[in-house]
C-alpha positions as CSV (number, residue, x, y, z in Angstrom):
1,X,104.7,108.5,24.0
2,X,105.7,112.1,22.3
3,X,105.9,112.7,18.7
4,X,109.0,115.5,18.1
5,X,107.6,118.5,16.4
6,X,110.2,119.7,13.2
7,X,108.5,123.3,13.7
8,X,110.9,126.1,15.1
9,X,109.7,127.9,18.4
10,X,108.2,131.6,17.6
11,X,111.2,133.5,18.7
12,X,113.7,131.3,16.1
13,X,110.7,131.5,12.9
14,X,111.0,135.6,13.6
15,X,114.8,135.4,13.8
16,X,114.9,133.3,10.7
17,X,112.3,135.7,8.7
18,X,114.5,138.6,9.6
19,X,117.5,137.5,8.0
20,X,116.1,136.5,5.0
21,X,114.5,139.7,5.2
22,X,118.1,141.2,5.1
23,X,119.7,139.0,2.8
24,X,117.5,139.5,0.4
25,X,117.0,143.9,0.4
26,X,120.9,144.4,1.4
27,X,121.9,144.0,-2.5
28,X,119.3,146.4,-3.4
29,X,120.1,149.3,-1.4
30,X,123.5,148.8,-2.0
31,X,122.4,149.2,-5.5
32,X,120.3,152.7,-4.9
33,X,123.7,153.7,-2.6
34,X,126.0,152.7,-5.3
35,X,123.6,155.0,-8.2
36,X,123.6,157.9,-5.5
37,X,127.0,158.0,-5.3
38,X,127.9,158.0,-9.1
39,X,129.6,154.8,-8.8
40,X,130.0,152.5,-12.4
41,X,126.6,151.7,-14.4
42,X,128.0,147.7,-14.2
43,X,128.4,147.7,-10.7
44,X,124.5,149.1,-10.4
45,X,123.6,146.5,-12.4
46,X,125.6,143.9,-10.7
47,X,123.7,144.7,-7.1
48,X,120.4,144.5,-8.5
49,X,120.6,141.5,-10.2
50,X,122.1,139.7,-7.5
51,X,119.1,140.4,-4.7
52,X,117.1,138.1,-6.7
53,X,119.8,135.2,-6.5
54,X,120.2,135.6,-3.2
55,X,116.1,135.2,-3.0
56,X,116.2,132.1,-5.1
57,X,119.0,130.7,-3.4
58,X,117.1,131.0,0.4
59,X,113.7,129.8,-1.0
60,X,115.7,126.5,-2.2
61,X,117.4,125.5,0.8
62,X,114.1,126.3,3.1
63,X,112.1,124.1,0.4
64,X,114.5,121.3,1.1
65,X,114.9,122.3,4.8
66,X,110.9,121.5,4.5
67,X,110.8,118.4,2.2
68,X,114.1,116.7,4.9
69,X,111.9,117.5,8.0
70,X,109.0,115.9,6.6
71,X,110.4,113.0,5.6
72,X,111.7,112.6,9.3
73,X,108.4,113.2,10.6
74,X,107.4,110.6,8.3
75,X,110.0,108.1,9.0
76,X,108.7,108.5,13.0
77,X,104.9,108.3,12.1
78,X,105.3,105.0,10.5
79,X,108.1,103.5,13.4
80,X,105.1,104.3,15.6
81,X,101.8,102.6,13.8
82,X,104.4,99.7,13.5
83,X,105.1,100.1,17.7
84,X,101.4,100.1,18.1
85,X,100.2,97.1,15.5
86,X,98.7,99.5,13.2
87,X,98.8,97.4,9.8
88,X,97.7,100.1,7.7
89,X,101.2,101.9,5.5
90,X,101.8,106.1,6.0
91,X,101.4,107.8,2.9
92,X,104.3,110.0,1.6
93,X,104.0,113.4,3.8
94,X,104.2,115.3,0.1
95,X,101.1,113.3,-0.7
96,X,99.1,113.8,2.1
97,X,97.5,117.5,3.5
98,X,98.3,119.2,6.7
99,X,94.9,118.3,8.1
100,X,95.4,114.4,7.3
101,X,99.1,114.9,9.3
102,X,97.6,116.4,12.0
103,X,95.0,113.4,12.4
104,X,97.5,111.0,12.3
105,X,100.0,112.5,15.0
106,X,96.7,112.7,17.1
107,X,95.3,109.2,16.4
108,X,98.9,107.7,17.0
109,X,99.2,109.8,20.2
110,X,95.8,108.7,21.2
111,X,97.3,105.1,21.0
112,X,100.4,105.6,22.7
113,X,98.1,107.1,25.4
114,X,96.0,103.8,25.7
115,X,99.2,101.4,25.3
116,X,101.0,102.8,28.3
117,X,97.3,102.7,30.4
118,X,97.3,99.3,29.4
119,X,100.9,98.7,30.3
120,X,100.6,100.6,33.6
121,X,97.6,98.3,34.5
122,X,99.6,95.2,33.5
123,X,102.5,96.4,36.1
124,X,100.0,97.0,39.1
125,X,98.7,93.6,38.7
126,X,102.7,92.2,38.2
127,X,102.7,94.0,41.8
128,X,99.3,92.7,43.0
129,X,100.6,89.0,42.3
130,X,104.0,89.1,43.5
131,X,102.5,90.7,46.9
132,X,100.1,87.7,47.2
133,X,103.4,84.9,46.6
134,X,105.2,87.1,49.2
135,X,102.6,86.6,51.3
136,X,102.3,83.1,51.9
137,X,104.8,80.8,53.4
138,X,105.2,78.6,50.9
139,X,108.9,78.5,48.7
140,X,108.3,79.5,45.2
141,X,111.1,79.3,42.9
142,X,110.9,80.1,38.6
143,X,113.9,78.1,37.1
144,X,115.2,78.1,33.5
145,X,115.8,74.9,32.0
146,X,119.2,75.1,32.7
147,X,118.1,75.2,36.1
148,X,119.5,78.7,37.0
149,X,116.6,80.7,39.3
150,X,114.9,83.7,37.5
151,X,113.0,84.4,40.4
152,X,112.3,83.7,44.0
153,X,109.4,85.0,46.6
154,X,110.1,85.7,50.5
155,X,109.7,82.3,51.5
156,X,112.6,80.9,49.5
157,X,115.1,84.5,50.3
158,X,114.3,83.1,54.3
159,X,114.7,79.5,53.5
160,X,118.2,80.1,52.2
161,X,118.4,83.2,54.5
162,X,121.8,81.2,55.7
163,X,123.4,81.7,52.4
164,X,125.5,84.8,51.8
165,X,124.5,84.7,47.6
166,X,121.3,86.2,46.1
167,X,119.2,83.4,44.6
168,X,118.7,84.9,41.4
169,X,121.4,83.4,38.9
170,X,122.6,80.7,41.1
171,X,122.4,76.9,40.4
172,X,119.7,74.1,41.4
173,X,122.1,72.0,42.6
174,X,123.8,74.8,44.4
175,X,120.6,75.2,46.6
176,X,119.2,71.2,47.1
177,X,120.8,68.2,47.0
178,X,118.2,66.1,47.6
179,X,118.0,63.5,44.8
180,X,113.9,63.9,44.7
181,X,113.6,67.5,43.8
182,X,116.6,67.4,40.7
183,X,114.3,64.3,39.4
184,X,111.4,66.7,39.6
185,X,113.1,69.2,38.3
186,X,114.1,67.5,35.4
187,X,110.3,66.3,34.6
188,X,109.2,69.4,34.8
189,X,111.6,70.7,32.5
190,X,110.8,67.7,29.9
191,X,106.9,69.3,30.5
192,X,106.0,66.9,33.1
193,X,104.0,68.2,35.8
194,X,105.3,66.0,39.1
195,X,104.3,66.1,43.0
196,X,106.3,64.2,45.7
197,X,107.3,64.4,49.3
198,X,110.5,65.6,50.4
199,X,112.6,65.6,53.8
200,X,115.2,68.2,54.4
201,X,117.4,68.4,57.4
202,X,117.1,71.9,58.8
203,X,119.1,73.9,61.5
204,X,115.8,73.2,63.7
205,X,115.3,69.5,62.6
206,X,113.9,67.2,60.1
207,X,111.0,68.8,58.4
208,X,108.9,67.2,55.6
209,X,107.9,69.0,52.1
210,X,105.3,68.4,49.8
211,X,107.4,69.6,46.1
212,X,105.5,70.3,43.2
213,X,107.5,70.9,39.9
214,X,105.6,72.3,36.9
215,X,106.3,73.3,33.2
216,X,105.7,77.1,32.3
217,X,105.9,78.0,28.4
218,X,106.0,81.5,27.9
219,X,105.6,83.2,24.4
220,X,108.5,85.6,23.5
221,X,109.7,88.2,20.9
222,X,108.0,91.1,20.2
223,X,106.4,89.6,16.7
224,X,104.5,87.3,19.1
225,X,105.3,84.5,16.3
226,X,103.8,82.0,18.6
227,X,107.9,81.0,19.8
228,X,107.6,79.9,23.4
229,X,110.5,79.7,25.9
230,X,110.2,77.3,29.0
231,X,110.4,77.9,32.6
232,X,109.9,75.5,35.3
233,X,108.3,76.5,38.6
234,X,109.1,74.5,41.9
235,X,106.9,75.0,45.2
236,X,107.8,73.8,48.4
237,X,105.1,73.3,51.4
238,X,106.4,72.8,54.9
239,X,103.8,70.0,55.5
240,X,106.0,68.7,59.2
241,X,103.0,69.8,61.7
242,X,100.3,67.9,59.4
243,X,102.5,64.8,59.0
244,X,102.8,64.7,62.8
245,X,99.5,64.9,63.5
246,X,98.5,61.9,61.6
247,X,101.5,60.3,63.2
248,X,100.4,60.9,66.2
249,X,97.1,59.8,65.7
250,X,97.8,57.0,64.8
251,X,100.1,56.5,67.2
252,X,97.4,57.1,69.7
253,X,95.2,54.7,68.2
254,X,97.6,52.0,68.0
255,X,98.4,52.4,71.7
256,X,94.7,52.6,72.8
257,X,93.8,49.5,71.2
258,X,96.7,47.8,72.8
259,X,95.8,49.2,76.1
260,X,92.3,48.0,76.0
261,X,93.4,44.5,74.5
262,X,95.4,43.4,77.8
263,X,92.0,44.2,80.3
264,X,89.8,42.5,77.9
265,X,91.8,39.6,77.4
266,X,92.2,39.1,81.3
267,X,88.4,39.5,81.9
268,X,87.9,36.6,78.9
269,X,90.0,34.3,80.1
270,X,88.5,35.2,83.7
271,X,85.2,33.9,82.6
272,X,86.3,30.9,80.9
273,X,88.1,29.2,83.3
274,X,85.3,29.8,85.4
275,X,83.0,28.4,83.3
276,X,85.3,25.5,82.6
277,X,86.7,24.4,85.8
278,X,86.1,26.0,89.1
279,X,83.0,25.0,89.6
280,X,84.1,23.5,93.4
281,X,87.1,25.6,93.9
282,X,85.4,28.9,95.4
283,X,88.9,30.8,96.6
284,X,89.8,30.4,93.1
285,X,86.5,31.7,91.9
286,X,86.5,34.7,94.3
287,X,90.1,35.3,93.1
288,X,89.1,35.2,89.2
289,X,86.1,37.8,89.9
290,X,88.1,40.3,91.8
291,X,90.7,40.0,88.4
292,X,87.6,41.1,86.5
293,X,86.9,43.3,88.9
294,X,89.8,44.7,88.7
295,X,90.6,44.9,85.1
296,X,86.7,46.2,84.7
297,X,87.9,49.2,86.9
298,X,90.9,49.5,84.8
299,X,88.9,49.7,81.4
300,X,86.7,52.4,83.1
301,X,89.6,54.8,84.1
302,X,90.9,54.1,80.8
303,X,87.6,55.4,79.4
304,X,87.6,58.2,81.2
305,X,91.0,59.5,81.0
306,X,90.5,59.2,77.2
307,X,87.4,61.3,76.9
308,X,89.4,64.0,79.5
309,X,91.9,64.2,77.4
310,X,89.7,64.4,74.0
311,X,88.2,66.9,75.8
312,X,91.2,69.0,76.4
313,X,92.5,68.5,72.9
314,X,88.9,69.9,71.3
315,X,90.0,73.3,70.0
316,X,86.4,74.6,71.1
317,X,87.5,73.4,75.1
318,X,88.2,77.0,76.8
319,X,88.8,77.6,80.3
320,X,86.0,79.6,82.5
321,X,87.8,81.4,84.7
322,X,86.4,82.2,88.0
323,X,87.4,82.3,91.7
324,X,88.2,79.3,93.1
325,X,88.8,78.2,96.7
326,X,91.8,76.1,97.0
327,X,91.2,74.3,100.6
328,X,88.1,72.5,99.4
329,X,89.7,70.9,96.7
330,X,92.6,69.6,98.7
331,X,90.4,68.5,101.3
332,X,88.2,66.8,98.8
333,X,91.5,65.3,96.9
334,X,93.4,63.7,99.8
335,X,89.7,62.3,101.0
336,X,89.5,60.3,97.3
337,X,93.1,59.0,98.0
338,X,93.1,58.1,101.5
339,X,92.6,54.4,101.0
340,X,95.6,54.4,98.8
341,X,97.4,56.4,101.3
342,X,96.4,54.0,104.7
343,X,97.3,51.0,102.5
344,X,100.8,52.4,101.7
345,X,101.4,54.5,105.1
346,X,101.6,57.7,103.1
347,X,101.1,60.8,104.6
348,X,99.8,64.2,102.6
349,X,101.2,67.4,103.7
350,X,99.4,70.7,102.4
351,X,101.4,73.9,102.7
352,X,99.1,77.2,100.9
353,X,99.7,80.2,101.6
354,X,96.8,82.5,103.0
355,X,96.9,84.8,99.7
356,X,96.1,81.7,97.8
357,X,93.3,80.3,99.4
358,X,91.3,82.1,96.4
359,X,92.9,81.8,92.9
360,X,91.5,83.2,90.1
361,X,91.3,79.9,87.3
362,X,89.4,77.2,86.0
363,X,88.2,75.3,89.0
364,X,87.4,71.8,87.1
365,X,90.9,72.0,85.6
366,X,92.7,73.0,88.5
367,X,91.3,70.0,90.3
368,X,92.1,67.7,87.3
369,X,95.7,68.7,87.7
370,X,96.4,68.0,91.0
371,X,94.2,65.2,91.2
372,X,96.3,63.4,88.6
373,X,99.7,64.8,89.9
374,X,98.3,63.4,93.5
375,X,97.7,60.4,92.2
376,X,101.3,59.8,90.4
377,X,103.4,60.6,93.4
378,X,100.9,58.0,95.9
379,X,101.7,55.0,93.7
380,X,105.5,55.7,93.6
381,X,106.3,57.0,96.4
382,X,108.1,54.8,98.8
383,X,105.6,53.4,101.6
384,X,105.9,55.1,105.1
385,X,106.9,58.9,103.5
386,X,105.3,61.7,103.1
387,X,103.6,63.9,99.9
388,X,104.2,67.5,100.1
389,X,102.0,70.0,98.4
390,X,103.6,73.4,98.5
391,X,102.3,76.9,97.0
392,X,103.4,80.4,96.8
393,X,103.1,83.5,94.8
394,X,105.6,84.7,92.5
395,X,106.5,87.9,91.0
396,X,103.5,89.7,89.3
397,X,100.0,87.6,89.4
398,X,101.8,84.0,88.9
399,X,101.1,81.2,91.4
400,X,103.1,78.0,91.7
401,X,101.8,74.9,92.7
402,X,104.3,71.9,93.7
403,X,103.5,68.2,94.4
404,X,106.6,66.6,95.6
405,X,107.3,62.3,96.7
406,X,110.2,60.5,98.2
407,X,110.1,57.5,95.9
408,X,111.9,55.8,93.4
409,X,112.3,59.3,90.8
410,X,112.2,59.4,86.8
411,X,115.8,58.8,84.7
412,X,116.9,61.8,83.3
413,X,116.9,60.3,80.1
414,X,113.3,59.5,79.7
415,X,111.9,62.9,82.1
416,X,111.3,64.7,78.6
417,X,108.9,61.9,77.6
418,X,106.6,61.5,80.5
419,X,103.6,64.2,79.3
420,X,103.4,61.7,76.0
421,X,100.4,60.1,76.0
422,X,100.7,55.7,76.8
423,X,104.2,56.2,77.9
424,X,105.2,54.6,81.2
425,X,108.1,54.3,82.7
426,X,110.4,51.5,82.9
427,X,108.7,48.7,85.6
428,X,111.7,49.9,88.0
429,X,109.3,53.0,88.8
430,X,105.7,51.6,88.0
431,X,106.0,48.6,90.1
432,X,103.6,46.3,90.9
433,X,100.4,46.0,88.5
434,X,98.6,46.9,91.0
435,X,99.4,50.7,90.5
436,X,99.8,50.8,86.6
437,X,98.2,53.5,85.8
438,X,96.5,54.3,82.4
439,X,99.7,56.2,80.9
440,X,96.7,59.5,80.2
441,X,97.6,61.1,83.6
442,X,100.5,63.5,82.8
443,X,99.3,63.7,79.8
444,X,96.2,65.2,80.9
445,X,97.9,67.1,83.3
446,X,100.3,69.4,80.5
447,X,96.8,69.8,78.4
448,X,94.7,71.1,81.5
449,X,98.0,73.3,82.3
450,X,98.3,74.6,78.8
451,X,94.6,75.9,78.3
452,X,95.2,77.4,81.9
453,X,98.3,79.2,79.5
454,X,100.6,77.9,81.7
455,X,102.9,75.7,82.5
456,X,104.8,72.3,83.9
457,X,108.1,70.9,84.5
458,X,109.8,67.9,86.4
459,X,112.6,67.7,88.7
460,X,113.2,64.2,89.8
461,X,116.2,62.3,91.4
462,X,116.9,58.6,90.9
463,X,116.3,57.2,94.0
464,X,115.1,59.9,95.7
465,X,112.1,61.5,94.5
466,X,109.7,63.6,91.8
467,X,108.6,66.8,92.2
468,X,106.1,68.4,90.1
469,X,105.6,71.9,89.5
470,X,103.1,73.9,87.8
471,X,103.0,77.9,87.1
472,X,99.3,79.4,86.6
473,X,99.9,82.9,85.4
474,X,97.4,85.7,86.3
475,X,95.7,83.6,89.2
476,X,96.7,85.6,92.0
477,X,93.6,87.2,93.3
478,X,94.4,91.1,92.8
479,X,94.2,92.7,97.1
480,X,91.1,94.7,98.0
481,X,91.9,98.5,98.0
482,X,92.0,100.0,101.7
């Protein structure tokens, strides 16, 4: 802050002096002229005396000149101790010395000085904060108790990105209409702090918010009387992915408990009715022990398709990429299904390309996937067809691997839901118990594909067949140089 000086620059102070200079000698040598040249005695007399007037009459009005530009100077001193909380009164300038003004302009500059540090600081951190709210995702909204916005961060200008209006000034119930967030709202503006969950319809969906509403008394006036003014503050969390999770956790747990349920209870009632009454009957002993058999081997696939697929879920599971030969894999993988395939007159047919007889990925992954995908298209293919597995190279490094069956296909409406884990398809397409599988299989398959960073898709025809078909990108072995 700058104090106005009342003193005149050196150039005006010399002008001033010379003037005064002039006004006061000009009567007296009109005087000596007047004498010289014989003129009346009166008029003589006359010009000399008035040179003194003149005098008096410049001293007065500088002397007042003074005494007005003090009192301004005054006036400002004490507006300025008031400004900076200095309690202590200005003496009257015509009671104080020079030296004592000269202290005072410099302790009340010295002040300023320190006030607009003070206030500089006190913006950078305004800045500092409002970067950090900007920076998170979060939508952070200050109301009035009206409920018109004062101020918004990032996240609420691109939540409401779709409205043409500034948020600043509009309406709470201009920007939600959900009944939850105006009862929060108006708790937090009674100076209740209040949390809930809130679901919003969105142009990409139904997303869940955890809202928190809370009070915010701020102290006004510059008196600082200890009057407080109210804002409210409302916080929105996008909270969808978390909520799914759990959903989906539980989800799975529900449906692994009811998939191991049906095996156990066929194995216990096995061995009761055993025990009970089949003492003599041994056809209908050897029949109740292959059931166990059968639903013991069930239980074990189960088990082992559930820790695969924890596996793959772990965030810590990471592909090793190496070369892999393809052939041995195949040969291995229609070797492990051959048994199914005599039973049901299938035949396998293996079509890779010489380029991809080495691919560059994970080799236990790669086998996972089209040991599962195998699998799928021998128990729904129709008996007596054939099973074609097809590769080739695509643009760039990409390879595509296809397993294709002539069987009973997928409906179109329930193709997007086959990767979910449990989910089977109607018993039109699963057929007999006999090949019910574990439900794990595709989804194994999409989580093997994904930390291969690539990717899967179906194309099925009711009534005519699936085929599956996987992208591994960067697997093409880069050619030797000549």
């Amino acid at each position: 802050m700058r104090v106005a000086s009342t003193r005149m620059d050196p150039q005006t102070k010399s002008w001033s002096g010379a003037i005064a200079l002039a006004a006061v000698w000009t009567p007296t040598l009109l005087a000596l002229v007047a004498w010289w040249s014989a003129a009346p005695a009166a008029l003589v007399l006359a010009l000399l005396a008035f040179s003194p007037l003149v005098a008096t009459v410049l001293l007065v009005r500088r002397t007042r000149g003074m005494r007005a530009s003090e009192q301004r100077l005054n006036r400002v001193l004490t507006r300025l101790r008031t400004t900076l909380g200095d309690e202590a009164t200005t003496d009257a300038l015509g009671e104080d010395s020079e030296e004592r003004l000269g202290q005072n302009v410099a302790e009340l500059v010295r002040r300023s000085n320190q006030a607009s540090a003070r206030i500089g600081g006190l913006s950078a951190a305004v800045d500092e904060l409002r970067a950090v709210i900007d920076a998170g995702d979060d939508i952070d909204l200050v109301f009035d108790t009206g409920g018109t916005v004062m101020l918004a961060n990032r996240g609420a200008d691109e939540f409401f990105a779709t409205t043409p209006k500034p948020l600043t000034g509009r309406s709470i119930e201009d920007l939600f209409i959900q009944t939850e967030i105006l009862d929060l709202f108006a708790a937090a503006a009674q100076g209740r702090t209040r949390r809930s969950e809130v679901r919003i319809t969105r142009p990409e969906g139904r997303r869940i918010f955890h809202a928190l509403a809370a009070p915010i008394d701020l102290v006004r006036g510059e008196s600082f009387d200890g009057q407080k003014e109210r804002r409210v503050y409302l916080s929105l969390e996008d909270v969808s992915d978390y909520q799914s999770a759990i959903q989906a956790r539980t989800d799975f747990v529900a449906s692994l408990s009811h998939e191991l349920r049906t095996p156990l209870a066929s194995i216990k009632g096995a061995l009761e009715t055993m025990h009970d009454a089949v003492h003599d009957d041994p056809a209908m002993t050897l029949r109740l022990v292959q059931m166990i058999a059968t639903n013991t081997d069930r239980l074990e696939a189960l088990t082992a398709d559930v820790l695969r697929l924890s596996r793959l879920e772990a965030e810590e599971t990471k592909a090793e990429i190496t070369e892999v030969e393809t052939a041995p894999i195949l040969e291995s993988l229609v070797t492990l299904l051959e048994p199914m395939c005599a039973e049901r007159g299938l035949t396998i047919s293996i079509d890779v390309p010489a380029e991809l007889s080495i691919i560059r990925t994970d080799a236990h992954l790669f086998e996972l996937i089209l040991k599962n995908l195998l699998e799928n298209a021998a128990k729904f293919a129709f008996e007596a067809t054939t099973i074609r597995v097809r590769a080739e190279r695509l643009d760039g490094a990409t390879s595509r691997w296809s397993v294709a069956d002539e069987g009973m296909g997928i409906p179109i409406n329930q193709q997007q839901r086959i990767f979910e884990r449990f989910y089977q398809v109607d018993t039109a397409r699963t057929g007999a118990p006999k090949r019910r599988g574990t439900g794990l299989g595709l989804a194994i398959v999409k989580n093997a594909v994904t930390a291969l960073e690539g990717a899967i898709r179906v194309e099925s025809v009711w009534k005519q067949g699936t085929r599956m078909i996987v992208e591994l990108p960067g697997s093409v072995k880069a050619a030797a140089p000549a």
